[in-house]
C-alpha positions in Angstrom: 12.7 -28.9 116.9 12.6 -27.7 113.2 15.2 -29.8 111.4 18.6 -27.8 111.9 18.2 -28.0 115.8 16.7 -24.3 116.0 13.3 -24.5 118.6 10.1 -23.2 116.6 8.8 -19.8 117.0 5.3 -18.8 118.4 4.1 -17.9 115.0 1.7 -14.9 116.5 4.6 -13.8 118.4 7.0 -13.1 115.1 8.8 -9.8 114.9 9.5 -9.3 111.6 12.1 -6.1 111.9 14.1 -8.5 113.9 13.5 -11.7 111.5 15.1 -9.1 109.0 17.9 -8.7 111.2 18.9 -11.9 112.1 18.1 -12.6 107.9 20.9 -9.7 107.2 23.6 -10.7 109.7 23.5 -14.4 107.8 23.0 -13.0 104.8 26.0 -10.9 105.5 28.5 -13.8 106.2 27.2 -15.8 103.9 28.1 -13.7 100.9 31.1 -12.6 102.0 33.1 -15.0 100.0 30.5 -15.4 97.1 32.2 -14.7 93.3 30.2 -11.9 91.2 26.6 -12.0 93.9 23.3 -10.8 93.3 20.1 -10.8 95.2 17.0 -12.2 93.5 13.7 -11.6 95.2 10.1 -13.5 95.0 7.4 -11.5 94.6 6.1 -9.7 96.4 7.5 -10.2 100.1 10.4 -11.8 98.7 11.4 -8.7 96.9 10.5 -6.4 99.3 13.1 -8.0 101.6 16.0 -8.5 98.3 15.4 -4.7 97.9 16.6 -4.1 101.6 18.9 -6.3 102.0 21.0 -5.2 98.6 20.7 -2.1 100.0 22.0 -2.7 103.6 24.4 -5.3 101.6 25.6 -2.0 99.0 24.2 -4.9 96.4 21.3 -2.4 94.6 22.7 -2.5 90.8 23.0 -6.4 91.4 19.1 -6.9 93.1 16.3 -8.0 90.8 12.7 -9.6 91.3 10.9 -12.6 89.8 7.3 -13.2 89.1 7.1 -17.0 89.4 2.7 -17.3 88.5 3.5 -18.7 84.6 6.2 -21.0 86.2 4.3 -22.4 89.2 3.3 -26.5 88.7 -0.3 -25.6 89.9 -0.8 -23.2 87.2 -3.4 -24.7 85.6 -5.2 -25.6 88.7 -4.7 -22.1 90.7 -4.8 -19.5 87.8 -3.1 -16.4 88.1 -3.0 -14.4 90.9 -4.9 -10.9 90.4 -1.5 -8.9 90.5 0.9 -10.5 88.4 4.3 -8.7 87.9 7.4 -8.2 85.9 10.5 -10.3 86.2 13.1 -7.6 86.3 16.8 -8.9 86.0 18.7 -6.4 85.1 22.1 -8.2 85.4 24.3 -11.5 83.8 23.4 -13.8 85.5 25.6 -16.6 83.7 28.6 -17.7 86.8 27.0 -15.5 89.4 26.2 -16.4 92.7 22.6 -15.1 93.3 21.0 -15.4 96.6 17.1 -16.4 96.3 14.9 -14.6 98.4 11.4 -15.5 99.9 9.5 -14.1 102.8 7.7 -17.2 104.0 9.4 -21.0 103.0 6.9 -23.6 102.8 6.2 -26.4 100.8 9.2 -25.7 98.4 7.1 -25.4 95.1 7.7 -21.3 95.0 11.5 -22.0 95.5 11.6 -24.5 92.1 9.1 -22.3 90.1 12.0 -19.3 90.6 14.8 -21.7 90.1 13.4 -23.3 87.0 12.4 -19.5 85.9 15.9 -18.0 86.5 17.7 -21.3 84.5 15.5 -19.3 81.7 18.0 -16.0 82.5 21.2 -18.3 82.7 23.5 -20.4 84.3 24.5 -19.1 87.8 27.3 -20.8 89.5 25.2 -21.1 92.4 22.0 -20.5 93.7 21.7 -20.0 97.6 18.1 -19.3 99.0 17.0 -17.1 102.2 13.7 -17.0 103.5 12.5 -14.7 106.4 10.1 -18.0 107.9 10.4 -21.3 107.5 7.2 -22.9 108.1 8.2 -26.6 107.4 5.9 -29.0 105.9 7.7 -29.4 102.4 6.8 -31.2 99.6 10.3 -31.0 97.5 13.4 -31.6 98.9 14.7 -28.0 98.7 16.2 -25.9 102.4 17.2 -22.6 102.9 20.7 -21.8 103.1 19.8 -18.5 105.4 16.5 -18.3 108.0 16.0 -16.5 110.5 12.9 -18.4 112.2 11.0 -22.0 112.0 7.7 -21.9 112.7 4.4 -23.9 112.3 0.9 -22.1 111.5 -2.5 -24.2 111.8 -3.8 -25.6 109.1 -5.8 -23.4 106.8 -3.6 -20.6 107.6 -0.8 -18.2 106.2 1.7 -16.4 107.1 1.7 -12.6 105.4 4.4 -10.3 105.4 3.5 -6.4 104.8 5.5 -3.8 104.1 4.9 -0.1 105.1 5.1 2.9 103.6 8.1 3.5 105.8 9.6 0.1 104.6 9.3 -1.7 107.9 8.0 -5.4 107.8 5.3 -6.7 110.1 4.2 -10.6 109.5 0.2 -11.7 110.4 -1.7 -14.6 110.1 -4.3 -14.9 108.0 -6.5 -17.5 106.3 -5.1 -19.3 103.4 -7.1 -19.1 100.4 -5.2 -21.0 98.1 
């Protein structure tokens, strides 16, 4: 069991179109009481999936992405990745409540890169985070506040979520070559 009592999905067996739904319909309650929200994404999956759900959400002039490669605590060590991109935050984020968004949770240092990133933007009143997959094995103390599946993948493996040209969301495994 993952650790809010939800069984762990087959990780080859993940539908992502219904991930997304399951992701919205939180989402959706979730927010429905928030003061002045906005949807943040991670790129790249993690925006992908802000950009739909702000739309679906009637959120698009509060929906942004973050680039979190010059933040990340492995900088030094990784390098940057070949594509890096623009943080675009095109709104105040100072008192907001902005949702987080990330395609694939897993060891937490993503999520604290963004956070420490948006602190750069502001001071939201709060931050919540969603993530498509949560694949466990953290290494900072940091939980979604909206998933829609726990999972594990073997070691030396990643979870990737694509996006087609029609804007529909498949997730694969594939090596990890980080």
């Amino acid at each position: 069991m993952s650790h809010n009592n939800l069984p762990l999905a087959d990780a080859a067996a993940l539908d992502a179109e219904a991930l997304y739904a399951t992701l919205l319909a939180q989402v959706k309650a979730g927010l429905a009481e928030a003061s002045d929200p906005a949807i943040l994404g991670i790129h790249s999956g993690g925006a992908w999936i802000a950009e739909r759900l702000a739309r679906d959400l009637g959120l698009s002039q509060r929906c942004g992405a973050i680039d979190v490669s010059f933040y990340r605590d492995d900088y030094a060590k990784k390098g940057l990745p070949a594509e890096v991109k623009p943080t675009q935050i095109g709104f105040n984020v100072d008192g907001a409540t902005i949702l987080l968004v990330d395609d694939v949770l897993y060891t937490g240092r993503t999520t604290r890169a963004a956070i420490n990133e948006l602190f750069d933007y502001g001071r939201p009143a709060r931050i919540m985070l969603a993530s498509l997959v949560d694949r466990g094995e953290r290494q900072l103390p940091i939980a979604a506040d909206f998933v829609a599946a726990h999972t594990r993948v073997g070691q030396g493996k990643a979870l990737r979520l694509q996006q087609s040209d029609a804007g529909t969301f498949t997730l694969t495994i594939v090596e990890d070559h980080a």
